[in-house]
C-alpha positions in Angstrom: -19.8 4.4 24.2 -20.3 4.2 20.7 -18.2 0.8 19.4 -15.4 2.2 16.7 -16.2 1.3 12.8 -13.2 0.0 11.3 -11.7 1.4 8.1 -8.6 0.7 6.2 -5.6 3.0 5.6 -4.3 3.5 1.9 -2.0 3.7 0.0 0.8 2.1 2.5 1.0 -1.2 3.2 3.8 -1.2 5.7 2.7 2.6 7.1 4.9 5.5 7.4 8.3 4.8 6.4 10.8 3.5 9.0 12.4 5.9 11.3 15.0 3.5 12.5 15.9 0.0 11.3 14.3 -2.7 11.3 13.9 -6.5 10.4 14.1 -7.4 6.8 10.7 -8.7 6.8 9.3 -6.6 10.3 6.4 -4.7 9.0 6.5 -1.1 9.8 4.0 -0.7 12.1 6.0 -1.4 14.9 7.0 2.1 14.0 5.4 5.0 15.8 1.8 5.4 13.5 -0.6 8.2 12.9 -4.0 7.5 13.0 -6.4 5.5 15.1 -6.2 1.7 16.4 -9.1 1.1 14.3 -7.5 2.4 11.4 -6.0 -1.0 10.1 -3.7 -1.5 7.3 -3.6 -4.0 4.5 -2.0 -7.2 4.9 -1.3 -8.5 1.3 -1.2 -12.1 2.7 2.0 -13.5 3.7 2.6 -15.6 6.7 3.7 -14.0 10.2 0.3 -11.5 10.5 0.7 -9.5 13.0 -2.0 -9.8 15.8 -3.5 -6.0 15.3 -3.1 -2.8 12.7 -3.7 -5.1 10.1 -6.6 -6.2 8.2 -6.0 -9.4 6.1 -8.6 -10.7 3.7 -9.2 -14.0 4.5 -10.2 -14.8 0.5 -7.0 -14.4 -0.9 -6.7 -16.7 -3.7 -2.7 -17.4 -2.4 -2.1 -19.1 0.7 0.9 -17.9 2.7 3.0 -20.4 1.5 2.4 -19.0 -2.3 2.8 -15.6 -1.0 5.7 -15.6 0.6 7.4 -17.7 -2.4 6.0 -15.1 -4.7 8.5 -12.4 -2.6 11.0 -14.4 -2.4 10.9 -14.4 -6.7 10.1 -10.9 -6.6 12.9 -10.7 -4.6 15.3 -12.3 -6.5 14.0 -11.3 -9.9 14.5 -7.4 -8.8 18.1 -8.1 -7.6 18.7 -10.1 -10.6 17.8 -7.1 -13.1 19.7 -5.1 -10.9 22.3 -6.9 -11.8 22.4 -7.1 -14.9 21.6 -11.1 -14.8 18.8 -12.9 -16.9 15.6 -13.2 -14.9 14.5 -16.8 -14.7 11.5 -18.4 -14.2 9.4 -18.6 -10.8 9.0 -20.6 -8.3 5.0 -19.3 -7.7 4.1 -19.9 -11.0 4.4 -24.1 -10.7 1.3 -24.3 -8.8 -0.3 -21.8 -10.9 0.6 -23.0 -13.6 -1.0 -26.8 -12.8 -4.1 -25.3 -11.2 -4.9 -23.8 -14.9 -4.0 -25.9 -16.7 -6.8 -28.9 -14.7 -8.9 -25.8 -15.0 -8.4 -25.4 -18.6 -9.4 -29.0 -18.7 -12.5 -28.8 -17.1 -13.5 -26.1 -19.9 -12.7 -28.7 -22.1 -15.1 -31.4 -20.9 -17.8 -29.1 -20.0 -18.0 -27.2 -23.8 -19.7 -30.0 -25.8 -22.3 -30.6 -22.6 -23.2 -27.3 -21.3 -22.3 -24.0 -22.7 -24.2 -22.1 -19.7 -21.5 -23.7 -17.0 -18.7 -23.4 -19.5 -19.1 -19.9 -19.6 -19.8 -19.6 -16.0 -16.7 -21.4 -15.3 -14.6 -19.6 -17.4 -15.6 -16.4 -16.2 -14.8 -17.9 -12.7 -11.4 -18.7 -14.2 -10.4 -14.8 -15.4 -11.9 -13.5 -11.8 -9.9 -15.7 -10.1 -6.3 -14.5 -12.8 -7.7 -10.8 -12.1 -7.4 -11.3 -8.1 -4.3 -13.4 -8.4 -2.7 -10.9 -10.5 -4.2 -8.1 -7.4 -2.6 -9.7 -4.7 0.8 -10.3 -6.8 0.4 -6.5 -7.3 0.0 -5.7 -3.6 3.2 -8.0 -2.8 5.1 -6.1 -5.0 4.1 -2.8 -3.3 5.4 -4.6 -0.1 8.3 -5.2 -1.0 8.3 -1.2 -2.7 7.9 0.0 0.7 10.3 -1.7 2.4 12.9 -0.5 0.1 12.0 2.7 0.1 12.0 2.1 4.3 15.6 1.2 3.4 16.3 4.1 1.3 15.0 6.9 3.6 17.0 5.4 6.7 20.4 5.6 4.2 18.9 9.1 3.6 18.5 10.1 7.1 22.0 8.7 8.2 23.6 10.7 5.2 22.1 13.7 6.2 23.1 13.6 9.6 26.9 12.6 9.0 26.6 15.1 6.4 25.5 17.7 8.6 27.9 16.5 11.2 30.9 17.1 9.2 29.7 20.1 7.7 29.4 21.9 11.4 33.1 20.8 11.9 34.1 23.2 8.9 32.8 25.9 10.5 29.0 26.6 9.7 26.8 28.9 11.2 24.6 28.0 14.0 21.0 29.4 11.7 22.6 27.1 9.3 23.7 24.4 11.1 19.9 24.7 12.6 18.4 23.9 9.6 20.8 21.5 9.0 19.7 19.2 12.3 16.2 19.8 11.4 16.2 18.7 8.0 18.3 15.4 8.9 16.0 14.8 12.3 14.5 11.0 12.5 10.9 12.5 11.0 12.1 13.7 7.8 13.4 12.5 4.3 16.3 14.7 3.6 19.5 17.4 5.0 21.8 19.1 4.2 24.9 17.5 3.3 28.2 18.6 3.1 28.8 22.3 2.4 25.0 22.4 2.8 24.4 20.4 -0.3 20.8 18.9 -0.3 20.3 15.2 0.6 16.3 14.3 -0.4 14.4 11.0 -1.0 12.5 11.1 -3.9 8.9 9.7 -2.6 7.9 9.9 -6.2 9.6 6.6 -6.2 6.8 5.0 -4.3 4.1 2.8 -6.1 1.4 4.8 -7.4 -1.8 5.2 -4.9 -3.9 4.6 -8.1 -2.3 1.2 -8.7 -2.2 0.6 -4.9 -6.1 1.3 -4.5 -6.8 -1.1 -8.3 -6.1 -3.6 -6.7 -6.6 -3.2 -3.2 -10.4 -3.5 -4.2 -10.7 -7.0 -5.0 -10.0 -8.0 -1.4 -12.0 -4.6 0.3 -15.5 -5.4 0.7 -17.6 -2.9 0.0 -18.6 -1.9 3.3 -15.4 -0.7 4.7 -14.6 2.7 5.0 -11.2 3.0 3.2 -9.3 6.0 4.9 -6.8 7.9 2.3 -3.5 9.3 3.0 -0.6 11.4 1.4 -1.3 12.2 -2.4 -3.9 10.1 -2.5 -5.9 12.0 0.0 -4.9 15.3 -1.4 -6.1 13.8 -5.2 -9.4 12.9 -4.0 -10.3 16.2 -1.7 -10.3 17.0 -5.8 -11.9 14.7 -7.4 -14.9 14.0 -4.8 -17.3 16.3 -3.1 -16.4 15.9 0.4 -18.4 16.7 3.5 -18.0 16.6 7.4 -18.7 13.2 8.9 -21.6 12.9 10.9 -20.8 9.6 12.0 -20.1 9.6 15.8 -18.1 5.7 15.4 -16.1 7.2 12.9 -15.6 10.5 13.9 -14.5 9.6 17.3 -12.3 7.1 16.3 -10.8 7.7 12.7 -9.8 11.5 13.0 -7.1 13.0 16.0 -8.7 16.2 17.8 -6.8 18.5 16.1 -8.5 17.1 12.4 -11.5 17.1 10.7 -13.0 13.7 9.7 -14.4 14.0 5.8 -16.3 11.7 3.8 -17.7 11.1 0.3 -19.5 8.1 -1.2 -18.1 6.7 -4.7 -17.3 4.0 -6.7 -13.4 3.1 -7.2 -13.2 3.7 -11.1 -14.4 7.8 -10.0 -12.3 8.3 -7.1 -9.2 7.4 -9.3 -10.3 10.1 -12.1 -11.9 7.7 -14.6 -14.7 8.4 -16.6 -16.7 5.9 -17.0 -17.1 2.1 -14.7 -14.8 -0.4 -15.6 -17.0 -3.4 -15.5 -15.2 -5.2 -12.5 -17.9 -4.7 -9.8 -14.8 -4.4 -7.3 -13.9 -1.3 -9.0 -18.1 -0.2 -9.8 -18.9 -1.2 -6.6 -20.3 2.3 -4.2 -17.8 3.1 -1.5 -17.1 5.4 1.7 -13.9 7.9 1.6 -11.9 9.0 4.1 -9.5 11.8 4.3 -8.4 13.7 7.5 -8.0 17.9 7.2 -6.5 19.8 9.6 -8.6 21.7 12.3 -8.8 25.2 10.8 
């Protein structure tokens, strides 16, 4: 039997949005997912990782301790604005903050000897800004998802209650049909009272392009990246796909009643730019994923 290739799931971090809830910080994939065991989603670092469905990087330039302090400001800085209060300073940026400031120094002492490891170093120095800024970026879509997890369960119980009350006034069972099977645990929205519309908007989620940025600093090269939602339906668009001919994949990546497509291309294309950005982890030759229905 052919051993399953691997490939990562974007844009979601935490997968489809919760159907029931949940823990605060329980990622969503204890949620029924679609897609195959070997179709692993990202784990933007924080401590607790789960012991399957995830892939964490294991070159992160936060350790779990930094991420989960740089949620907990996210956190607090979102619920501050929220409120109205002034948003303070952070408690990730201290060690951050020290750990440029002795690498600012080693610039220092290395300009007046060597201007071929200065330069080296300080272009070690904005890599290493570029991928802490990436995986800030990713924590920040975590904690997106989760509230938006939040939101559609508010959504969903709305809608049924909604829906509920409106049948006691006296609705009609085609009515009151749709009605149940707008506000079912699968979906987003119902109808509320008097059949008024209750919808999430999912245009509140991050954008896939942002998600994918920087995703790639911490995706090598090598692993198939499987697209879903919009972002699948922008790149069936913007690449020339074909049918899979790879057996690990195909067996493993697509459900029997889908066809498995692929296309090889750097990041910077696949997002609609026109030209390579100069960061080999967006110029850097990659496989595409997307799953189409069985015609």
């Amino acid at each position: 039997m052919t051993a399953p290739t691997p490939c990562v799931r974007l844009p979601f971090l935490r997968g489809p949005l919760s159907s029931g809830v949940e823990e605060a910080d329980a990622p969503a994939a204890s949620a029924p997912q679609a897609g195959p065991v070997a179709a692993l989603l990202l784990w933007p670092g924080l401590p607790n990782i789960p012991q399957q469905g995830f892939y964490c990087p294991a070159d992160y330039p936060f350790s779990q301790r930094e991420a989960a302090a740089c949620l907990e400001d996210l956190r607090q800085m979102g619920d501050a604005a929220l409120s109205g209060l002034p948003v303070g300073a952070t408690a990730a940026n201290n060690p951050r903050a020290a750990r440029r400031a002795s690498e600012m120094a080693l610039l220092r002492e290395l300009g007046g000897a060597d201007n071929e490891a200065a330069l080296k170093a300080e272009a070690a120095r904005k890599l290493r800004i570029e991928r802490e800024q990436a995986q800030k970026a990713l924590i920040w879509v975590w904690l997106q998802e989760e509230r938006m997890g939040e939101l559609a369960d508010m959504a969903r119980t709305l809608a049924r209650k909604s829906s509920v009350f409106t049948l006691s006034l006296g609705l009609d069972s085609a009515d009151a049909d749709e009605a149940n099977e707008l506000a079912s645990p699968g979906a987003y929205a119902g109808a509320g009272i008097l059949g008024a519309p209750i919808s999430l908007d999912l245009g509140l989620m991050p954008p896939w392009k942002m998600v994918t940025a920087n995703a790639m600093y911490f995706l090598p090269s090598a692993l198939p990246i499987l697209a879903e939602g919009t972002m699948a339906e922008d790149l069936l668009e913007e690449l020339d796909f074909v049918p899979s001919t790879d057996s690990a994949l195909t067996a493993d990546a697509a459900p029997a009643d889908a066809t498995l497509l692929c296309a090889r291309a750097p990041a910077w294309r696949a997002m609609g730019r026109s030209r390579p950005t100069g960061a080999l982890a967006l110029d850097e030759e990659r496989l595409w994923l997307v799953r189409r229905a069985a015609s």
